[in-house]
C-alpha positions as CSV (number, residue, x, y, z in Angstrom):
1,X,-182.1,-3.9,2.5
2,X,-179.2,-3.7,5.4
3,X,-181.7,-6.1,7.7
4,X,-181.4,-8.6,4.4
5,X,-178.0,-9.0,4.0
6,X,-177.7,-9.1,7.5
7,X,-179.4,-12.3,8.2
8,X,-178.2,-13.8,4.8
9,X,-174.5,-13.2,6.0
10,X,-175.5,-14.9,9.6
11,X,-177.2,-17.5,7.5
12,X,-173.5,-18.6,5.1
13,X,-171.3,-18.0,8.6
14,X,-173.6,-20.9,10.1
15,X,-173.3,-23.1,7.6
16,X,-169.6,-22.6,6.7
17,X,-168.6,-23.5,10.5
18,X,-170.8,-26.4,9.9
19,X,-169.4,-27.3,6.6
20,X,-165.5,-27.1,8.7
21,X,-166.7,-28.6,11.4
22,X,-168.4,-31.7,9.3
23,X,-165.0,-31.6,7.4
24,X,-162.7,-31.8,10.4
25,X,-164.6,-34.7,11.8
26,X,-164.7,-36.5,8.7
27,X,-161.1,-36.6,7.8
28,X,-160.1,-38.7,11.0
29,X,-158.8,-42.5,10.4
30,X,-160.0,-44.2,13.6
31,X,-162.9,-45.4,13.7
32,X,-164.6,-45.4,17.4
33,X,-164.5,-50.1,17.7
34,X,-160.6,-49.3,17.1
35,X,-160.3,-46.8,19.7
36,X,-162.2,-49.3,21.9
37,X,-159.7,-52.0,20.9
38,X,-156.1,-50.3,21.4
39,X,-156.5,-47.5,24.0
40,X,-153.6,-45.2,24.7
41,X,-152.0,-44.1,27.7
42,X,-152.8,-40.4,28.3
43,X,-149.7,-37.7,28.3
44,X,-150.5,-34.6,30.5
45,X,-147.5,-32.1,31.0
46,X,-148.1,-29.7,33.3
47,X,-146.0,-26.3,34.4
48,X,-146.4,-26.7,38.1
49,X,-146.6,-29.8,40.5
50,X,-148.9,-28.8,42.2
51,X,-150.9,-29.7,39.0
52,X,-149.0,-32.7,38.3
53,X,-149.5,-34.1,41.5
54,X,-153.6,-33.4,40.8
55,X,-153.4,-34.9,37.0
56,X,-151.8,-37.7,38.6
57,X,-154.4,-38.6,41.1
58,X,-157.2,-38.0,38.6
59,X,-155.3,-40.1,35.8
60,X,-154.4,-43.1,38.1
61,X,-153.1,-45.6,35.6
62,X,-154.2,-44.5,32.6
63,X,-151.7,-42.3,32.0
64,X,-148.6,-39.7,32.6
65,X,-148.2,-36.8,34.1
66,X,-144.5,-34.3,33.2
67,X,-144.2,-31.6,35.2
68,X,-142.1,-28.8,33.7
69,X,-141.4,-27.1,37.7
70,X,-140.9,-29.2,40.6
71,X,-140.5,-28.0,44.1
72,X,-137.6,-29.5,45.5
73,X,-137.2,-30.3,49.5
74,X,-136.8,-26.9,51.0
75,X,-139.2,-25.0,48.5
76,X,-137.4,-23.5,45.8
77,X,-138.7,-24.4,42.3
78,X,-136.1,-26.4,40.0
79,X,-136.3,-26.7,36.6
């Protein structure tokens, strides 16, 4: 009997994460032709720049890259 209800409790946490997961996607506006049509710039912030100065080179010109702690001339971090 444990084995049972087992399996049927696997079986209803499947399909609620489905049910969400259909849900989530379902409740967006764009469609993927609009998305096409008007693309965005992409907005990365980053805490280092070391990582800002990799976002930027994998960005290019499609987008932004913030970092939150730049290293100034002579090493020290600034805010």
């Amino acid at each position: 009997m444990r084995v049972h209800q087992h399996r049927i409790f696997r079986v209803l946490s499947a399909l609620s994460i489905i049910l969400v997961a259909v849900l989530l996607t379902s409740c967006t506006s764009k469609t993927a032709s609009s998305i096409t049509k008007h693309p965005s710039k992409i907005h990365v912030v980053t805490s280092l720049d070391f990582y800002g100065e990799t976002s930027k080179a994998v960005l290019g010109n499609k987008g932004t890259v913030k970092s939150i702690i730049n290293k100034t001339q002579h090493g020290s971090a600034r805010v």
